[in-house]
C-alpha positions as CSV (number, residue, x, y, z in Angstrom):
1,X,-5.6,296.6,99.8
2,X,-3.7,294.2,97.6
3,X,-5.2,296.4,94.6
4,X,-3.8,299.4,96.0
5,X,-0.5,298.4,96.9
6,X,-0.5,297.1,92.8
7,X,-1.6,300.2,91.6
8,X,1.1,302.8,94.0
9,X,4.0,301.3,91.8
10,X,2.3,302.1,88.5
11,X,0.6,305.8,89.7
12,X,4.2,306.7,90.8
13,X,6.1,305.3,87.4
14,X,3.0,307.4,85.1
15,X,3.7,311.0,87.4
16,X,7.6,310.0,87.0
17,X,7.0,310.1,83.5
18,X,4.8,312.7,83.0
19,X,7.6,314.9,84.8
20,X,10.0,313.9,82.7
21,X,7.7,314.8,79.8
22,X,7.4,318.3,81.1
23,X,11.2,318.7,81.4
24,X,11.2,318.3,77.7
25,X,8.3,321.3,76.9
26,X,9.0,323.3,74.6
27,X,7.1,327.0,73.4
28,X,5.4,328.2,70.7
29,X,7.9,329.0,68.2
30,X,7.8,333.0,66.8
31,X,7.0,332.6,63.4
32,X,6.7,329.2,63.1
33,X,4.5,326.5,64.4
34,X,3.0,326.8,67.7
35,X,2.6,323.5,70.2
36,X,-0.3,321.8,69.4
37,X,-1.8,323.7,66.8
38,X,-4.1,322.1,64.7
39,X,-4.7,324.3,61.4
40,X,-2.8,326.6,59.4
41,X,0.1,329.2,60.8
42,X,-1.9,333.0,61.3
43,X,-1.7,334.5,58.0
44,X,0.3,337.2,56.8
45,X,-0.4,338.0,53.0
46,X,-3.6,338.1,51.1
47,X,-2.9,334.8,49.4
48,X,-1.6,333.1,52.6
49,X,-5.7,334.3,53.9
50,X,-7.2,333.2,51.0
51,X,-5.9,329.7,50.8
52,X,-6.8,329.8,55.0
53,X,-10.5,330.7,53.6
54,X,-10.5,328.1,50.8
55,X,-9.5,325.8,53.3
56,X,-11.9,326.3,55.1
57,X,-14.7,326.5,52.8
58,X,-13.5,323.1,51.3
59,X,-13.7,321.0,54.7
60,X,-17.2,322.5,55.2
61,X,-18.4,321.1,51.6
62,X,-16.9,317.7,52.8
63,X,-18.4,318.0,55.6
64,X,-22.0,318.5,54.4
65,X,-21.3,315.8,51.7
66,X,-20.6,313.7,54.5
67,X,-23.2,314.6,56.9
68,X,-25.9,314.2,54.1
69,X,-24.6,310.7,52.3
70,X,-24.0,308.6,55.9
71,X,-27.5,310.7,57.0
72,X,-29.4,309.3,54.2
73,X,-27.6,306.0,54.4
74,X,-28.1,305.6,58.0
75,X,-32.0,306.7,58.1
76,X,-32.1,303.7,55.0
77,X,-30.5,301.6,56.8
78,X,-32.3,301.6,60.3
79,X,-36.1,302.2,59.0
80,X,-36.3,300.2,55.8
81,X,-34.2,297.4,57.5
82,X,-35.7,293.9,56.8
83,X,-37.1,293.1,60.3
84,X,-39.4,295.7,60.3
85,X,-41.1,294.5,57.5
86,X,-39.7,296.4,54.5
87,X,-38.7,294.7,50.9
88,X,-36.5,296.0,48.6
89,X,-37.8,297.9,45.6
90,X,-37.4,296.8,42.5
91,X,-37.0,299.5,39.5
92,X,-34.4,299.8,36.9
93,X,-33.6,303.4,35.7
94,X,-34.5,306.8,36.5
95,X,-34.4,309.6,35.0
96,X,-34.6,311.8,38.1
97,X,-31.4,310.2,39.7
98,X,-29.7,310.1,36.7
99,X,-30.6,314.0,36.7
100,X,-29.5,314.6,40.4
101,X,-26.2,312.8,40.6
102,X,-25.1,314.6,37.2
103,X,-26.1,318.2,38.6
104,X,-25.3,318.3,42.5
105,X,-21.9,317.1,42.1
106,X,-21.4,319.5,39.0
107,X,-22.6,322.4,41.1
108,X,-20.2,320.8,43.7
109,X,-17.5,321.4,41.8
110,X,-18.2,324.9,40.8
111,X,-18.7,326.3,43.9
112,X,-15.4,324.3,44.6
113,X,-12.9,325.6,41.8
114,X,-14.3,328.9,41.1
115,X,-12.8,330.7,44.4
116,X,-9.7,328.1,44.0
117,X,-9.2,329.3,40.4
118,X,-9.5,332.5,41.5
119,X,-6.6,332.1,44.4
120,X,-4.3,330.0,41.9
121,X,-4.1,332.7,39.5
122,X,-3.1,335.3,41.8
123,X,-0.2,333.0,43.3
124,X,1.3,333.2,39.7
125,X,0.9,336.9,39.0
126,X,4.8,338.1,40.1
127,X,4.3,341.3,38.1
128,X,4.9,344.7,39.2
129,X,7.1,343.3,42.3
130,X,9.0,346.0,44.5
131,X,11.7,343.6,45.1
132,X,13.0,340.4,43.2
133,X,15.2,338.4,45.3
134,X,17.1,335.0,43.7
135,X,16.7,331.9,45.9
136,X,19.2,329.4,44.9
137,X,18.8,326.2,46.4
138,X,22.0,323.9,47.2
139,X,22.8,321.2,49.7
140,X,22.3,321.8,52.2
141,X,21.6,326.0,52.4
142,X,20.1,328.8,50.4
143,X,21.8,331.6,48.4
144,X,20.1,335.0,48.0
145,X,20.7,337.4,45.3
146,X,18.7,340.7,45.8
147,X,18.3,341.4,41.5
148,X,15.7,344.4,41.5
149,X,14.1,347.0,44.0
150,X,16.1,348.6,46.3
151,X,18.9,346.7,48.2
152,X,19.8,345.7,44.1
153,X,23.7,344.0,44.2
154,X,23.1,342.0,47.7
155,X,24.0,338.5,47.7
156,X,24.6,336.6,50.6
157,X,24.2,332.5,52.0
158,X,21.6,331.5,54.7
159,X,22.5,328.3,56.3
160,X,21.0,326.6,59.9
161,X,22.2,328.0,62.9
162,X,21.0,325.6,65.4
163,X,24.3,324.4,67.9
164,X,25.5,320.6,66.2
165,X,25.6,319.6,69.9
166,X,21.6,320.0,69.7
167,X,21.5,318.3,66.8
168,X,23.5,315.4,68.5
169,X,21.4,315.8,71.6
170,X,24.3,316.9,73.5
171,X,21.9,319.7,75.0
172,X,18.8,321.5,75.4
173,X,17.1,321.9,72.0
174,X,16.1,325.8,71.7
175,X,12.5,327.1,70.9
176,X,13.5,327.5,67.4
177,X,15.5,324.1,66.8
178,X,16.4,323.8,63.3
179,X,14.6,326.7,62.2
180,X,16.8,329.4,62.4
181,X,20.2,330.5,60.2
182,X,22.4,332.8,60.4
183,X,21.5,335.1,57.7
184,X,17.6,335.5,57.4
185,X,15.8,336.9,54.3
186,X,15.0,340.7,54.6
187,X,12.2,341.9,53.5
188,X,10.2,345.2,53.7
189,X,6.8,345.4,55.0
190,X,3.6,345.6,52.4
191,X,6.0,345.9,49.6
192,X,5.5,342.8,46.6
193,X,8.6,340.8,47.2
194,X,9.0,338.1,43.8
195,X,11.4,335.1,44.5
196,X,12.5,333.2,41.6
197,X,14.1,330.2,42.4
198,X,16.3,327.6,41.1
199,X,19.3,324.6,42.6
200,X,23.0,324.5,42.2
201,X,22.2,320.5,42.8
202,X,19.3,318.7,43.2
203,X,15.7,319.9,43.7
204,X,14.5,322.0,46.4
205,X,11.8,324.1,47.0
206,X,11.6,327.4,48.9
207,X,8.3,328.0,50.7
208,X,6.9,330.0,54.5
209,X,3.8,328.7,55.5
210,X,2.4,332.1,57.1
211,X,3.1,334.1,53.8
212,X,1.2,331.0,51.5
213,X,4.0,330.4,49.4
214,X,5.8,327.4,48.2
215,X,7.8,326.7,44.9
216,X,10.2,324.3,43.7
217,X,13.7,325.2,42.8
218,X,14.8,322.9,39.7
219,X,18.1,322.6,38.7
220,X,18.7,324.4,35.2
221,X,15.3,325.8,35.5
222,X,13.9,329.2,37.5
223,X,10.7,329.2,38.3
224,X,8.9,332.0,40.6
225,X,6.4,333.2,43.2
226,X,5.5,336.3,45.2
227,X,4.6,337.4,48.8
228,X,3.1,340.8,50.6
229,X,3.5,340.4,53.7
230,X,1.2,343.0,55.9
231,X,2.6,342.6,59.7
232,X,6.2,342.7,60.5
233,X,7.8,339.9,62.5
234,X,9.7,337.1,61.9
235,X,8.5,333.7,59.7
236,X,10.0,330.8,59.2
237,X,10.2,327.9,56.8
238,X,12.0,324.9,55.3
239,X,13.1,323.2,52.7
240,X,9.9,321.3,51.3
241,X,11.2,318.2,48.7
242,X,14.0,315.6,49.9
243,X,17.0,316.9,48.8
244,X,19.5,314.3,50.4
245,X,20.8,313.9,54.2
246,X,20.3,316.9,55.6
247,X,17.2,318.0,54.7
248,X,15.8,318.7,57.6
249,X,18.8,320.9,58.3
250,X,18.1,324.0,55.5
251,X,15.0,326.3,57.1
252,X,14.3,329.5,55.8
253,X,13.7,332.6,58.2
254,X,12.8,335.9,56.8
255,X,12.3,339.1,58.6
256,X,9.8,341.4,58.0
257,X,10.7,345.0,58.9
258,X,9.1,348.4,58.5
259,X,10.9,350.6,55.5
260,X,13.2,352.5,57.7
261,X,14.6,349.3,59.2
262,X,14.6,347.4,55.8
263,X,16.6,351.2,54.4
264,X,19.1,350.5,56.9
265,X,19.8,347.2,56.8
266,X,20.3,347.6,53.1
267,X,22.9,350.7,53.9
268,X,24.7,348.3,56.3
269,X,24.7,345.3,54.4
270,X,26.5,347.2,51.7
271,X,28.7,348.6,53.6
272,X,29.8,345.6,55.2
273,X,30.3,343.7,51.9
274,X,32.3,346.7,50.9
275,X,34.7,346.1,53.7
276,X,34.9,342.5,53.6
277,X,34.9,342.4,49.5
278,X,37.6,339.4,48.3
279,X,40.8,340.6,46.2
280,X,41.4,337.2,44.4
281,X,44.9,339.0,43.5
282,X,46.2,339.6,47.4
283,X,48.6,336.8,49.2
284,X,47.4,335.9,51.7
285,X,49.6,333.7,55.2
286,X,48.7,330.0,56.0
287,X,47.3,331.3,59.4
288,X,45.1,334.1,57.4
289,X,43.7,331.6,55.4
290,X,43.3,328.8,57.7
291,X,41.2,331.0,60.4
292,X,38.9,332.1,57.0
293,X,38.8,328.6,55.7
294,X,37.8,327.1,59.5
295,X,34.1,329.2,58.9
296,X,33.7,328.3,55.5
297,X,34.2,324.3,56.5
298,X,31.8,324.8,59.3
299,X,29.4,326.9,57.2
300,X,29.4,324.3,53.9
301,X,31.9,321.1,54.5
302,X,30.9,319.5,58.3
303,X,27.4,317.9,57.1
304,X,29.3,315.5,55.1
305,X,32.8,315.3,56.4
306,X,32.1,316.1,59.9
307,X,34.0,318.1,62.0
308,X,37.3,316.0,63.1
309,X,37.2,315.1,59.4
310,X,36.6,312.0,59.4
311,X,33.8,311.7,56.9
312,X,30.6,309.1,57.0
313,X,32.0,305.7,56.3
314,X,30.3,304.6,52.7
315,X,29.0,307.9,52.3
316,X,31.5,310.7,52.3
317,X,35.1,309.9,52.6
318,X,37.4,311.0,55.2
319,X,39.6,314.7,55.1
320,X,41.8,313.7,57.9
321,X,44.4,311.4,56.6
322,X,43.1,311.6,53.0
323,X,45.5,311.3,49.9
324,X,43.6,314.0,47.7
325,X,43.9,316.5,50.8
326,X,48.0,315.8,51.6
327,X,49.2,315.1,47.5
328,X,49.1,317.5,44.8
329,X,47.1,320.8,45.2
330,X,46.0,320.7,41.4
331,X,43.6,318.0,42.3
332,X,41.8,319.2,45.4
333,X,41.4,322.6,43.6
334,X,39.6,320.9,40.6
335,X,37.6,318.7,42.8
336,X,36.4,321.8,45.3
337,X,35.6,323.7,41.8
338,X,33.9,320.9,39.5
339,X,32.7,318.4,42.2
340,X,32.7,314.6,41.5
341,X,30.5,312.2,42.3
342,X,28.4,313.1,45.4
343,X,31.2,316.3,45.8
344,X,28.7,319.0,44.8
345,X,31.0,321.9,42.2
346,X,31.6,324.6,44.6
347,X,32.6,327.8,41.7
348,X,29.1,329.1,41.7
349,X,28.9,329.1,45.8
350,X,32.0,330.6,46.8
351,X,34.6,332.6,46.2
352,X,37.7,332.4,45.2
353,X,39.0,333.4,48.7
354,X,36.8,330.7,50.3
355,X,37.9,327.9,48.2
356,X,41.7,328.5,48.9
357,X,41.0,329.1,52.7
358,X,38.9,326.0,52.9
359,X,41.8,323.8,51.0
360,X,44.3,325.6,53.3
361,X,42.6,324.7,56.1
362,X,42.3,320.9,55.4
363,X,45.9,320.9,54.6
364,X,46.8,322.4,57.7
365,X,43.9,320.6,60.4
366,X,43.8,317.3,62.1
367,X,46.6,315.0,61.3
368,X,47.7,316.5,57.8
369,X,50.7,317.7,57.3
370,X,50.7,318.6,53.3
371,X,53.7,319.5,51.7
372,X,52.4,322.0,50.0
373,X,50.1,323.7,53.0
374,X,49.1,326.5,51.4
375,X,47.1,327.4,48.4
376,X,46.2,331.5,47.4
377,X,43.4,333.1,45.8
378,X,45.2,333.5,42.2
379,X,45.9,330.3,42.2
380,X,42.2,329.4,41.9
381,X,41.0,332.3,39.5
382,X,43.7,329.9,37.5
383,X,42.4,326.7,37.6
384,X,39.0,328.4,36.6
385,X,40.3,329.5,33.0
């Protein structure tokens, strides 16, 4: 009785936790990982399958190398042991071991690199693509530059859309937390798709598990890779070398559609860039610019300076209150343009629009009150020359 009464207190405090666990359950994420899984995402492409197979075949040489070494070992062991009567035998050299342990594991290897060989040189033929889509890398979000194939002129940024208050754990995380942005990669269905990648910054690299593909973006260098994918859907991705604090915070989502879809989503995309195309030469009012510049702080500044502004103490300095934010304009529009330090250069990410909305907006939010509050469009094209 005195065990029982012991054990009630501990049953209860294990199905307490257990509930709690389940509270926390999350789904299977569409085109991601799935909960629990232990191999590979399903496969998508022919290389993606491929590498699945090799996979598969390569465990399954381990495995009979394993099987047979501890088998033989083993058997040695346990009936040529010493208190059953055995002695050691006592040869030197011979020329039928020598003979076996130089062929098996060169046959080994064959059957081991000849279908890898195979796979690794069809992950490097890009040739005849449909499509070629840029993927530039940059802390902490990806840039895409449709160059080739239909959909030719597109450019657009893809950065995480998963709620900061998540993040924070302020609430619920959502089946797809920290693998989703706002503007996935659209691709057509069983068309060759070639990315070539490279970084504003440091080095990144651009890779979907389900499509098999995986390639470093180098600063200064552009490198390459190539996907089919054969079922449309949704896949998803991340960011697959360090790249600084946030990391973990640039996935990669691309839809797969069927050629009537992907037709007009290309028609709509550039139509909408039509309409919402920058004229560096238009003035623009401190409220115009400081609702424009409020998304492009959200979309590229509050990693690093945080929302109210206030930075990461050692690590990023402070906007609210700052001296380069409230003096001279000059300086905040060089800074925003070259970068210094761990301030990435912005000119190659975004326009000339953007960069005087975001500087407007800084000069206009929290507790600054800059004297000169407002800075336009021409006034960047300017400090560009």
């Amino acid at each position: 009785m005195k065990h029982a009464k012991r054990l009630l207190p501990m049953m209860m405090a294990a199905a307490g936790l257990m509930l709690a666990g389940s509270s926390f359950a999350v789904n299977d994420m569409v085109g991601g990982p799935a909960v629990h899984a232990l191999n590979f995402q399903t496969p998508v492409t022919s290389i993606a399958s491929d590498i699945y197979t090799l996979h598969n075949w390569m465990i399954g040489i381990c495995l009979v190398i394993f099987l047979a070494v501890f088998g033989v070992m083993f058997y040695s062991i346990l009936k040529h042991r010493k208190s059953l009567g055995h002695k050691s035998a006592s040869f030197h050299e011979s020329t039928a071991v020598e003979i076996a342990w130089t062929i098996v594991p060169f046959l080994i290897v064959v059957l081991m690199a000849l279908p890898a060989t195979k796979t690794v040189v069809a992950m490097k033929d890009t040739s005849n693509a449909d499509i070629t889509v840029k993927a530039t890398g940059m802390q902490w979000k990806w840039g895409y530059d449709y160059l080739n194939g239909e959909g030719s002129g597109i450019a657009f940024y893809s950065a995480l859309s998963t709620p900061r208050d998540q993040i924070h754990a302020d609430a619920a995380k959502g089946d797809n937390y920290l693998l989703e942005v706002d503007n996935p990669l659209v691709v057509p269905v069983n068309k060759k798709i070639r990315i070539v990648t490279t970084a504003n910054d440091v080095i990144h690299a651009w890779g979907v598990p389900a499509f098999g593909v995986k390639q470093d973006a180098i600063p200064g260098f552009v490198r390459d890779t190539w996907f089919k994918a054969e079922k449309i859907g949704t896949y998803r991705g991340n960011c697959y070398e360090l790249c600084g604090k946030e990391h973990a915070f640039m996935p990669i989502v691309v839809n797969v559609v069927s050629d009537e879809d992907y037709a007009k989503w290309v028609a709509d995309k550039k139509k909408g860039m039509a309409v919402t195309g920058d004229d560096p030469a238009k003035v623009l009012t401190v409220a115009e610019l400081s609702e424009r510049g409020a998304k492009v702080y959200a979309a590229n500044c509050v990693a690093c300076h945080q929302a109210n502004g206030k930075g990461v103490p050692g690590a990023f300095p402070a906007l609210d209150g700052s001296q380069m934010v409230n003096g001279p304009k000059d300086a905040q529009i060089d800074i925003l343009l070259n970068g210094k330090n761990a301030m990435p250069a912005w000119k190659a990410v975004l326009s000339d629009t953007e960069i005087a909305a975001v500087i407007t907006y800084t000069r206009n939010n929290w507790s600054n009150k800059a004297q000169q509050n407002i800075v336009q469009p021409a006034e960047v094209v300017a400090a560009r020359k």
